[in-house]
C-alpha positions in Angstrom: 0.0 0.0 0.0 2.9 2.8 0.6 4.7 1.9 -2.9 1.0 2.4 -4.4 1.1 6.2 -2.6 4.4 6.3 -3.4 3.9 5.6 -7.2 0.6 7.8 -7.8 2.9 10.7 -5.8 5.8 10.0 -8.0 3.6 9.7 -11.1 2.0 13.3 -10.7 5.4 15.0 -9.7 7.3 13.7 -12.7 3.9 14.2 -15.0 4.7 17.9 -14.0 7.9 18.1 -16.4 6.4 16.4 -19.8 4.8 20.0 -20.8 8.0 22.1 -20.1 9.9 19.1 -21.8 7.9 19.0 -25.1 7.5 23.0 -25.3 11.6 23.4 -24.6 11.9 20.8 -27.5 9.4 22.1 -29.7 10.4 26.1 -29.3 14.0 25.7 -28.2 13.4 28.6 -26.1 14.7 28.6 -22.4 15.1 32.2 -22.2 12.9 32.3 -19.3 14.1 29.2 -17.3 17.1 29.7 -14.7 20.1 27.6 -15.6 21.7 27.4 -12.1 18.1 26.0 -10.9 18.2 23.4 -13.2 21.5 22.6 -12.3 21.2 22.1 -8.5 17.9 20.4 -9.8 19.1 17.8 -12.1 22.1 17.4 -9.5 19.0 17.0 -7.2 17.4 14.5 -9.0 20.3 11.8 -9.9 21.0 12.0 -5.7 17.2 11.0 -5.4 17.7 8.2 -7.7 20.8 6.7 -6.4 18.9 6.8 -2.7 16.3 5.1 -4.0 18.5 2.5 -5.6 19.9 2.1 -2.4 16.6 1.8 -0.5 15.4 -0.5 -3.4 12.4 1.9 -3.4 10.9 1.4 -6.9 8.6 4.9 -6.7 11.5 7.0 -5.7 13.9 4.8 -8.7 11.3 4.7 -11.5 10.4 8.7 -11.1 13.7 9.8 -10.6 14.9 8.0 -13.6 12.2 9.6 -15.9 12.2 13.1 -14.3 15.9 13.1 -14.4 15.6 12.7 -18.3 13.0 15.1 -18.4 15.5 18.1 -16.7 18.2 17.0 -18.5 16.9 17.2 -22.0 15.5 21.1 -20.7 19.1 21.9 -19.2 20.7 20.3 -22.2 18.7 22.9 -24.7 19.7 25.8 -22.2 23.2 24.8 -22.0 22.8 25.3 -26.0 21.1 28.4 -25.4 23.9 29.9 -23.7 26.4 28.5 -26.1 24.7 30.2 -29.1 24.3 33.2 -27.5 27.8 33.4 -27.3 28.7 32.9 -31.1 25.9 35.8 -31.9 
């Protein structure tokens, strides 16, 4: 019964990031995003997951995993944001 909590928790959390995701993708805009905060984030994020790896807590693994791709793909396009705004 707590993995179930666990999972519908973790399920609406990382459901958050799929619309920021998809709209950083689609506009490659980020111009209003904070890069340090999606730093410590993503940093954030991979900690979560290796403590759930070492709890062998599937909610805490599973959402991790997927919301760590999530803010990487977003910091990755705002990494690229900043390098392009460099070359202009």
């Amino acid at each position: 019964m707590i993995d179930i909590f666990g999972f519908i928790a973790a399920s609406i959390t990382t459901a958050a990031f799929i619309p920021q995701a998809f709209k950083t993708i689609k506009t490659k805009d980020t111009s209003g995003i904070s890069l340090s905060m999606y730093v410590m984030f993503t940093i954030g994020i991979i900690l979560w997951f290796f403590y759930g790896i070492l709890l062998e807590a599937w909610p805490i693994i599973i959402s991790n995993a997927i919301t760590g791709m999530l803010a990487a793909t977003i910091l990755f396009y705002k990494l690229g944001e900043k390098k392009r705004a460099k070359v202009n």
